[in-house]
N, C-alpha and C positions, 0 to 999 in steps of 0.2 A: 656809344660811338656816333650815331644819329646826333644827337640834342648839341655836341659838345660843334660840331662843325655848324650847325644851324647859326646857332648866336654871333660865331665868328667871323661868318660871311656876310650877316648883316650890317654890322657896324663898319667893317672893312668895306666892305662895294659901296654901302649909302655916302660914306664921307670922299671916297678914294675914285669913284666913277660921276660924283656929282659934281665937282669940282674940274674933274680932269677932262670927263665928257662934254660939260658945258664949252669951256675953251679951247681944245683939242676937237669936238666934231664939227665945230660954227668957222673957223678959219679952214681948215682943213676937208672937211665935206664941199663945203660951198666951191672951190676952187677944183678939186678933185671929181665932183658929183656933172659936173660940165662933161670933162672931159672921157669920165668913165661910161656914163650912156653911153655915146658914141662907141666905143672903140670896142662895149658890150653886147652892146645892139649887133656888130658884126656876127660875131661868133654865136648871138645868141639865135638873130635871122635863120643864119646857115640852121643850124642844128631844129629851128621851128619848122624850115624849111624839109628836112631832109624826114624829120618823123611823120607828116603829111604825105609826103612823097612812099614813105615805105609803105604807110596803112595803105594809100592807094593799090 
């Protein structure tokens, strides 16, 4: 059960993530990764904010 899903994840992710990952994260990250900081950074501030505040 092990061996038989090993081999098949290889061949499948190396061809199917290599290809799709190149061109789908380089157009798509780059435009997206702008505007995601930002709007991450809020909610993430707060909540860096709020676990400092409690230990205190």
């Amino acid at each position: 059960m092990m061996p038989p899903p090993m081999p098949l994840q290889t061949p499948l992710q190396t061809p199917l993530q290599t290809p799709l990952q190149t061109p789908l994260q380089t157009p798509l990250q780059t435009p997206l990764r702008m505007p995601l900081p930002m709007q991450l950074q809020t909610p993430l501030r707060m909540l860096l904010a709020t676990r400092p505040r409690t230990e205190d």
